[in-house]
C-alpha positions as CSV (number, residue, x, y, z in Angstrom):
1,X,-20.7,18.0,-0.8
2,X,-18.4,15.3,0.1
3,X,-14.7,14.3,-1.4
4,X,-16.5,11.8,-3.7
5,X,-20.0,11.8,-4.9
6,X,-22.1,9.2,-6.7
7,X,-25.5,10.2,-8.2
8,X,-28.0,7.4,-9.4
9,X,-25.4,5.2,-10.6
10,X,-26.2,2.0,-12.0
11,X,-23.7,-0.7,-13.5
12,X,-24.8,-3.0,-16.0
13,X,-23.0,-6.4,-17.1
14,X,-25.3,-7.4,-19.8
15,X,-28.6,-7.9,-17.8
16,X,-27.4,-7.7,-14.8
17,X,-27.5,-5.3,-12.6
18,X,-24.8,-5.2,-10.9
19,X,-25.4,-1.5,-9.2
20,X,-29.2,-0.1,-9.5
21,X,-29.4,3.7,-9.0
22,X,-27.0,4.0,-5.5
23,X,-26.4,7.5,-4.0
24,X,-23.1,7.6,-2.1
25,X,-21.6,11.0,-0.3
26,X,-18.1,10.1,0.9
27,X,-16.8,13.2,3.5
28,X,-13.8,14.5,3.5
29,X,-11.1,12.4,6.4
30,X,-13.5,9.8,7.1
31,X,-13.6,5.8,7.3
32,X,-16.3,4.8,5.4
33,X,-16.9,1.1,5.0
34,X,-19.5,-0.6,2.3
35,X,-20.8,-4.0,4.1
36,X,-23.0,-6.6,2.6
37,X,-23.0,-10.0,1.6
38,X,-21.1,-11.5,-1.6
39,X,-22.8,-10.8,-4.4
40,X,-23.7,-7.4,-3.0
41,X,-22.1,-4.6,-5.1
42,X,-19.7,-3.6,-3.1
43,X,-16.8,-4.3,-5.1
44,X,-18.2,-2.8,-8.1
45,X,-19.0,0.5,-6.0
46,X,-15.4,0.6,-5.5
47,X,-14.1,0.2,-9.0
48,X,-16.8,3.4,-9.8
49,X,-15.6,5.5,-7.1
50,X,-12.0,4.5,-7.8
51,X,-12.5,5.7,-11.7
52,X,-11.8,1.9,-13.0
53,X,-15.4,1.2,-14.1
54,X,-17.6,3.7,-16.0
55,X,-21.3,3.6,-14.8
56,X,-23.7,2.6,-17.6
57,X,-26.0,5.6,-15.7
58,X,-25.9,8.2,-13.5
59,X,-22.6,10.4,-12.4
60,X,-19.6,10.2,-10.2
61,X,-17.9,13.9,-8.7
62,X,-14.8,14.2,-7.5
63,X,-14.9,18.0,-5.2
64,X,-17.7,18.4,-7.2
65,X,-16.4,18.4,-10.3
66,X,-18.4,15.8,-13.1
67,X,-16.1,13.3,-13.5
68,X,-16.0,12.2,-17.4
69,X,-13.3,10.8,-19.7
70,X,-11.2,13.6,-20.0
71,X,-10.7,14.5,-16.3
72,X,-11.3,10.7,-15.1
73,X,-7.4,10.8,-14.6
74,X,-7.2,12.9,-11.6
75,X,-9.6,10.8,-9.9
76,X,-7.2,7.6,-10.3
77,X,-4.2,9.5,-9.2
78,X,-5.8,10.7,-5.7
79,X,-7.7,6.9,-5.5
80,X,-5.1,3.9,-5.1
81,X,-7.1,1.0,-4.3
82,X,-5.7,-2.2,-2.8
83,X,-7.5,-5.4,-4.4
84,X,-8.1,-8.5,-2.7
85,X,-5.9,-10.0,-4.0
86,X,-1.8,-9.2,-4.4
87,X,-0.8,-8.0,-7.2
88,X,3.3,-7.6,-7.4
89,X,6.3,-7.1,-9.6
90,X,8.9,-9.8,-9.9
91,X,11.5,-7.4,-8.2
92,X,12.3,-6.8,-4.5
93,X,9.5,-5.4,-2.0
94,X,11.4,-1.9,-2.0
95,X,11.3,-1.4,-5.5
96,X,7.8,-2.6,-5.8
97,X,6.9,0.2,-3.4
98,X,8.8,2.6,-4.9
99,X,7.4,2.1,-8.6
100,X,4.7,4.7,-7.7
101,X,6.6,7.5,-6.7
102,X,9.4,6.9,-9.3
103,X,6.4,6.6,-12.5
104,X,5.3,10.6,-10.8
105,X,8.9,11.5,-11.5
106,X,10.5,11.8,-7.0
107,X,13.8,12.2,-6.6
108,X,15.8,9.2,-5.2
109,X,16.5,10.9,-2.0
110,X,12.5,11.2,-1.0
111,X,11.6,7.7,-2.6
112,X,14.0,5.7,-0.1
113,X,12.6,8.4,2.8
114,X,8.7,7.6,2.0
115,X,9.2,3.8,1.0
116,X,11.0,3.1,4.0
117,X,8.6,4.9,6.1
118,X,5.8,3.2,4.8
119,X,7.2,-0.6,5.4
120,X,8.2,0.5,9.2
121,X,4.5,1.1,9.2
122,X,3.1,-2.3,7.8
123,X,6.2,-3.7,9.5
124,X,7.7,-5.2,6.6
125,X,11.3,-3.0,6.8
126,X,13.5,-6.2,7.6
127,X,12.1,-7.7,4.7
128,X,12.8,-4.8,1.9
129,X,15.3,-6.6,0.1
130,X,13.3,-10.1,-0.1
131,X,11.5,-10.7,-4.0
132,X,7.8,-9.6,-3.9
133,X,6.6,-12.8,-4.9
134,X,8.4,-14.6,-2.1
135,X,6.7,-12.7,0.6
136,X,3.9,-15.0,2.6
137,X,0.3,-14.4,1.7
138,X,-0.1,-11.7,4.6
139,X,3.2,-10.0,3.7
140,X,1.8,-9.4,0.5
141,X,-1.2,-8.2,1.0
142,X,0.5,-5.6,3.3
143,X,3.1,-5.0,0.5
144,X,0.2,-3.6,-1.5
145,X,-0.9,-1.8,1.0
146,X,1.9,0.2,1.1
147,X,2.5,0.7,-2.3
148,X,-0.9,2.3,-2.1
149,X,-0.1,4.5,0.5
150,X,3.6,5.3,0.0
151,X,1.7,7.7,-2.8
152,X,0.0,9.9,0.2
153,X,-2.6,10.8,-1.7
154,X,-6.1,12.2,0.1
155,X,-8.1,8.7,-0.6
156,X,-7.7,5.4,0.0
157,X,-10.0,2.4,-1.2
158,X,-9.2,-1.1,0.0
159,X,-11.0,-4.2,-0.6
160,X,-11.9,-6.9,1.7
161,X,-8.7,-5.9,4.0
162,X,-7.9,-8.5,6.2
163,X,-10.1,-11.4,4.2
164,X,-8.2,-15.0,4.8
165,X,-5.4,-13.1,6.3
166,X,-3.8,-14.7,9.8
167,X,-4.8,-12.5,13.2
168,X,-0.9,-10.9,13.3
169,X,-0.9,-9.6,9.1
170,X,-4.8,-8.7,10.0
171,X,-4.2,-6.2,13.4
172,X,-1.2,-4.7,11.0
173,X,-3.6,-3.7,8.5
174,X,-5.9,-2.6,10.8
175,X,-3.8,-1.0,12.7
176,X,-1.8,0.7,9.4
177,X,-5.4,2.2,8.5
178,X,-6.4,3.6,11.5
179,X,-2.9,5.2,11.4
180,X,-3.4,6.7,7.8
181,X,-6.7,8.0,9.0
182,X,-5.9,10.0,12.2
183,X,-2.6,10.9,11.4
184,X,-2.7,11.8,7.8
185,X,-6.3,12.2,7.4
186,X,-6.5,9.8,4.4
187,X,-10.4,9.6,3.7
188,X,-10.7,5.9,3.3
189,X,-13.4,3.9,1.8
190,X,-13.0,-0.1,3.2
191,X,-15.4,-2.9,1.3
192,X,-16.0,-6.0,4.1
193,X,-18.5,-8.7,4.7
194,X,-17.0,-8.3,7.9
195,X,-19.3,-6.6,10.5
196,X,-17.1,-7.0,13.3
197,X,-14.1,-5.0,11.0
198,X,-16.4,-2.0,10.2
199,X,-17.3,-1.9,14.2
200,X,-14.1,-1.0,14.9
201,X,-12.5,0.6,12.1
202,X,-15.5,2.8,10.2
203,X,-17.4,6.3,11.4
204,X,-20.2,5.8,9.2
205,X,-21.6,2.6,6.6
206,X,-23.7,2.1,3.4
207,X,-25.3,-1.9,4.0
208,X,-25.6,-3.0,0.1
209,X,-28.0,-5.8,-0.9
210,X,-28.6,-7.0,-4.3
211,X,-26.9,-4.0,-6.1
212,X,-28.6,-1.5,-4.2
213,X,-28.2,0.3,-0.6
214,X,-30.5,-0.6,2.0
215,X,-29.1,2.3,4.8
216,X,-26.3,4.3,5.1
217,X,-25.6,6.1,8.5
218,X,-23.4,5.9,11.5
219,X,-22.0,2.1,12.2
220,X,-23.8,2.1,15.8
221,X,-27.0,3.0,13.8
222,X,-26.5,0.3,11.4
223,X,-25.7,-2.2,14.2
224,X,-28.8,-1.3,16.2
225,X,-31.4,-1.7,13.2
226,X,-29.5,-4.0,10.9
227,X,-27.3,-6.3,13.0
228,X,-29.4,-10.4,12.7
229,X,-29.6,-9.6,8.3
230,X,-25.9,-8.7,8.5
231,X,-24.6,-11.4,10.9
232,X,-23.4,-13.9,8.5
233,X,-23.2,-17.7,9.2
234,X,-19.5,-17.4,9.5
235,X,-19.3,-14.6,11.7
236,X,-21.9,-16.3,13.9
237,X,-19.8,-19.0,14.9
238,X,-17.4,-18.8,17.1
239,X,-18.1,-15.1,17.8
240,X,-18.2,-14.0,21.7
241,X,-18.0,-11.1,24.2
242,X,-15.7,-10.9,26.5
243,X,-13.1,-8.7,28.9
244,X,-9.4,-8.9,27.7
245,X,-6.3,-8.2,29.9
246,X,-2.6,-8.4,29.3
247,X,-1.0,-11.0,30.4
248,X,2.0,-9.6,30.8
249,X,3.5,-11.8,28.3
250,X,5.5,-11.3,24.7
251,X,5.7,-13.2,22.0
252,X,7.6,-12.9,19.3
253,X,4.4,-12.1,17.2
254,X,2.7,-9.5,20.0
255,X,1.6,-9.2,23.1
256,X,-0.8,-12.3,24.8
257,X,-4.2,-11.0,26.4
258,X,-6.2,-13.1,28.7
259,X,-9.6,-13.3,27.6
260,X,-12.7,-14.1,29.8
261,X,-15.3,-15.3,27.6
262,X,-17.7,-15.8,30.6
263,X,-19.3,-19.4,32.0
264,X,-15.4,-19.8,33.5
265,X,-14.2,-20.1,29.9
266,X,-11.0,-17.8,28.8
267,X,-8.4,-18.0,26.2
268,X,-5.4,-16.6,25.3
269,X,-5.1,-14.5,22.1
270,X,-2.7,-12.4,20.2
271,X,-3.5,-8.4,20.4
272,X,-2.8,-4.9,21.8
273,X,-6.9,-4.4,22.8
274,X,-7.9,-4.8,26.3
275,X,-11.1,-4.3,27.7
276,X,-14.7,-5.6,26.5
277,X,-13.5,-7.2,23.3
278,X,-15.4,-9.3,20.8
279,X,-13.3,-12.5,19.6
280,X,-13.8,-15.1,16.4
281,X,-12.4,-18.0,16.7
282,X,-12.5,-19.7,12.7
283,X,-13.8,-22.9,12.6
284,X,-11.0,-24.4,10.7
285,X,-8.5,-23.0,12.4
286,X,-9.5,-25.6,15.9
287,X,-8.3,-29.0,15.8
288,X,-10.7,-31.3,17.5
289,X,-8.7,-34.9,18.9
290,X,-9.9,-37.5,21.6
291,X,-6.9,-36.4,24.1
292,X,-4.8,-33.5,24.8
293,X,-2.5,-32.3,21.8
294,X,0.8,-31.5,23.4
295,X,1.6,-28.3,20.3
296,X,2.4,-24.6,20.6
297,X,-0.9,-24.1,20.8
298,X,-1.7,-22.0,23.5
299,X,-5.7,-22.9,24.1
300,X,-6.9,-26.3,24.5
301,X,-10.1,-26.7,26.0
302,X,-12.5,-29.7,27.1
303,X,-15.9,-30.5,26.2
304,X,-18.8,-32.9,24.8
305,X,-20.1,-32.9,21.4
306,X,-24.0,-31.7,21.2
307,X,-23.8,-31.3,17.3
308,X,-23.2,-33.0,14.5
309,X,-23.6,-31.1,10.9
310,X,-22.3,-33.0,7.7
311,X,-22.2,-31.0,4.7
312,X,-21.0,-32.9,1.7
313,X,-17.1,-33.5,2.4
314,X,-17.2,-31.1,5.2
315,X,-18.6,-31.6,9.0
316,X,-19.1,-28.7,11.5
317,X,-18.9,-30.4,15.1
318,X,-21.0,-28.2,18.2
319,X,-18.4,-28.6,21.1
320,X,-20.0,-27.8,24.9
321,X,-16.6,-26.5,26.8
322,X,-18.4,-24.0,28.9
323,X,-20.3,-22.1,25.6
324,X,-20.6,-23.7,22.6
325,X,-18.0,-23.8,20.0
326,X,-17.9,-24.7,15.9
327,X,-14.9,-27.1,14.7
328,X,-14.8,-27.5,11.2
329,X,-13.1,-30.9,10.2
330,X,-13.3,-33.6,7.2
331,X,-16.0,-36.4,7.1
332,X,-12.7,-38.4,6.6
333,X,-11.3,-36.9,10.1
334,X,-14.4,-37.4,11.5
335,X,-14.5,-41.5,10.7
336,X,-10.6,-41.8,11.4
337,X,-11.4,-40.2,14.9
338,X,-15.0,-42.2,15.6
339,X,-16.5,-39.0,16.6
340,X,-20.3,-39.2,18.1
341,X,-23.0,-37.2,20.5
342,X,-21.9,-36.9,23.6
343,X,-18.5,-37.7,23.2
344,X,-15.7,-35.9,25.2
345,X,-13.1,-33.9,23.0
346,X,-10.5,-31.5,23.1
347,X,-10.5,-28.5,20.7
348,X,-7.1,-27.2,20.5
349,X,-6.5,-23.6,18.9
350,X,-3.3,-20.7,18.5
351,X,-3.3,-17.7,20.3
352,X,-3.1,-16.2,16.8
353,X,-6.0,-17.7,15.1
354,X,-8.2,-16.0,17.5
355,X,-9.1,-12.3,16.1
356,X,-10.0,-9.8,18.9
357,X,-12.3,-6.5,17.7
């Protein structure tokens, strides 16, 4: 029997079914990740394995002990889990990461040990005096990392980790988890719509559909059997193989990596991964012009159009620069600029939009 069990659970909102009859085993120090499309379940998993959200059936055991309303509470205590999105006091980042450990009663002495600890670890120490809600998107997200797992306690259950974060906060929270993991053991559950994430970070996967779980095994088993149903649209664009070597260059934001995506294509991309890599390269995140941009920008490629898909407000242009790439732009953009088939554009991207797994 694992750390956490569900049996049969099923989550009703009205007539919705939001989980119908899952069976979940979570072991004891391992990465488990739930991956599915929006809509999924996977969330709502979470909250029941977190203690948040009573199932309207089935059970939930925690070292096999029934979890029910009067023991519910020790669950919570050894289950932080990090939402999506931040949620912070109006107070500096220290004493938002300290709030934990001083509501369980620490002494002073071992708060300012563990909370500084903690932000050397999501690399947020030289920011410990700054007001939570001042912090950039990323920081925050980190910041409630950490106040997650400043309490050390033997399970973790984050949320859509990295979701909309930039490629430098994202490799810190992969990074931080990996950490928790083999260093401290922390069994961690991880909900993602990101296939590519759960490659790298999980040992074994439950793929939820509809409320339900289609498989649950090893994530090379998954991969093998279920990879084209969970290869989203937006993890198929822009999403290559590739061999990645350091270039021998710093930044101030990490280390640049040459990337040879093949067809005498490479780019240049913030990570500490070398090797055969996959890369994604977000749509929006590539500006498309009729002549070189002269920016910071470190990759700026050539090419023709082949594709033109207008979407409402939106249009995704299908650039040829060697293999083909996906800009996202504005039907406004697209007018101002003149853009047609077989034109010849740049695309022009950072080193740290492009995220390397």
């Amino acid at each position: 029997m694992g750390i956490v069990e569900l049996r049969d659970v099923t989550v009703e909102f009205g007539t919705v079914k939001a989980l119908d009859s899952i069976n979940v085993d979570i072991h004891a120090g391992e990465m488990f990740s739930v991956i599915g499309p929006n809509g999924a379940g996977k969330t709502t998993a979470l909250r029941v394995i977190a203690g948040l959200l009573n199932p309207s059936a089935g059970e939930v055991y925690f070292h096999g002990e029934l979890m029910e309303k009067s023991n519910r509470h020790a669950l919570r205590r050894q289950a932080p889990m990090v939402f999506q999105k931040p949620v912070l006091f109006n107070t500096t980042l220290f004493k938002n990461v300290a709030y934990g450990l001083r509501i369980r009663g620490m002494a002073e002495e071992e708060i300012r040990k563990r909370v500084l600890e903690v932000l050397e670890m999501v690399q947020l120490a030289n920011l410990q005096d700054r007001l939570g809600r001042n912090l950039s998107g990323g920081e925050q997200r980190r910041a409630t990392l950490a106040m997650a797992i400043v309490l050390d306690t033997e399970l973790l259950l984050v949320d859509e980790p990295t979701a909309y974060l930039d490629s430098e906060s994202a490799e810190i929270v992969e990074s931080t988890l990996q950490r928790l993991n083999s260093e401290r053991g922390t069994t961690t559950v991880m909900v993602t719509h990101n296939i590519l994430q759960a490659q790298v970070l999980a040992n074994r996967a439950a793929m939820m559909k509809q409320g339900r779980i289609q498989k649950i095994g090893t994530v090379s088993e998954i991969f093998r059997t279920e990879l084209d149903s969970l290869l989203h649209e937006e993890f198929k664009m822009n999403t290559y193989s590739g061999t990645a070597k350091a270039s021998g260059k710093m930044t101030q934001n990490g280390m640049l990596v040459q990337i040879d995506l093949g067809n005498g294509v490479e780019i240049e991309a913030l990570s500490k991964r070398e090797g055969n890599v996959t890369v994604m390269i977000p749509p929006d995140d590539i500006i498309v012009s009729r002549e070189e941009v002269f920016t910071s920008a470190r990759n700026c490629l050539i090419g023709k159009i082949i594709g033109i898909d207008e979407r409402d407000s939106t249009v995704f242009l299908t650039v040829d620069v060697g293999l083909s790439m996906t800009v996202q732009i504005t039907r406004r953009s697209r007018e101002k600029l003149d853009i047609n088939l077989k034109d010849e554009v740049y695309v022009t991207f950072k080193a740290s939009s492009v995220r390397v797994f």
